[in-house]
N, C-alpha and C positions, 0 to 999 in steps of 0.2 A: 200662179200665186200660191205660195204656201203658207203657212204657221212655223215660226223657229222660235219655242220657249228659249228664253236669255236666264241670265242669271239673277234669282230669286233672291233679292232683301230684304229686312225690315218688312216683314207680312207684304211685300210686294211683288209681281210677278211683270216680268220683262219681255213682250214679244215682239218679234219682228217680222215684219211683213217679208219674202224675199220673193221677188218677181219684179216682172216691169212694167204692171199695170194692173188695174182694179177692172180692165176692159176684156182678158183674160181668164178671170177666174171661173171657177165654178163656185157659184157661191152656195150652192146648198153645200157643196163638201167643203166648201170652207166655212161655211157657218155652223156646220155638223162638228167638225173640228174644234172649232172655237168651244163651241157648248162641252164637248168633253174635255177639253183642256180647262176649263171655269169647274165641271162638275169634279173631276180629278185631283183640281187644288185648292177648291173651296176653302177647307178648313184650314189651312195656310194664309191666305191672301186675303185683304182689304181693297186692293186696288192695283188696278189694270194700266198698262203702260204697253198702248200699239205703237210700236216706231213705225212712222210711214216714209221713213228717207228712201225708200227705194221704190217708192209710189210716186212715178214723174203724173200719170194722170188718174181720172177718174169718170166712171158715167154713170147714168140713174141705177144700174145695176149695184155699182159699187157706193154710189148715195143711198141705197134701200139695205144692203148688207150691212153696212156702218150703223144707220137705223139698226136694223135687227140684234147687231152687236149688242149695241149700246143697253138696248132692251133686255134682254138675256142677260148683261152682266148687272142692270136696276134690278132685275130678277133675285138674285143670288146678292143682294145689299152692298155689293162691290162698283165700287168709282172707275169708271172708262178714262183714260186721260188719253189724246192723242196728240205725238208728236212728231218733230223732225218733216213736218209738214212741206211741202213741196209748195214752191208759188202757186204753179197752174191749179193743184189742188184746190190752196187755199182760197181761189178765185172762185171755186166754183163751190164750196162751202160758202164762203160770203154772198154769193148769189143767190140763195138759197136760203139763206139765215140761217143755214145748220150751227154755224161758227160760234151762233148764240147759245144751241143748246148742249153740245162738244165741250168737255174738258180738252181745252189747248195747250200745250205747252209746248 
C-alpha cells in the first residue's frame, strides 16, 4: 500500500490509496508518509480526499490507521473526506460506527 498525491484544486489535495489491501500495509510508513504529505502541503490545502477504490478490504490495523489519519489531519484544521469506498469496507466501518465519524463521500 502506498500514498499517490493526485491533482490539487481549489485548496484541495487528491490521494490515492494504490494497493490491494489495508491488510498489507505498513502502517507506521504509511502514516509517517501521510504526516509529511499533510506537513509539506499544509499551507495549500483545506481538505483531504483518500480515494479508497482500490481498497477491496480492511482490518483493525487499517481501522486504527484511518483513526490515526484522520487525527493528524484534525491536527493540522484540514477535513479528511473518504471516498470510492469499497462495499466490504464499507461493512466494516458501519460495524464499527466509524461511518459516523468519516467524512464519506
Amino acid at each position: 500500500m502506498e500514498i499517490i498525491k493526485e491533482k490539487s484544486e481549489n485548496c484541495n489535495l487528491f490521494i490515492r490509496l494504490a494497493g490491494d489491501s489495508f491488510e498489507r500495509l505498513s502502517s507506521d510508513s504509511l502514516e509517517k508518509s501521510f504526516a509529511e504529505l499533510i506537513d509539506y502541503s499544509v499551507d495549500d490545502i483545506k481538505e483531504l480526499y483518500l480515494n479508497c477504490e482500490s481498497v477491496p478490504f480492511i482490518n483493525s490495523a487499517g481501522i486504527g490507521l484511518l483513526v490515526r489519519l484522520h487525527l493528524i489531519a484534525s491536527r493540522k484544521n484540514l477535513r479528511l473526506y473518504l471516498g470510492n469506498i469499497q462495499p466490504s469496507v464499507m461493512n466494516i466501518l458501519r460495524a464499527t460506527n466509524l461511518d459516523r465519524d468519516f467524512n464519506l463521500v
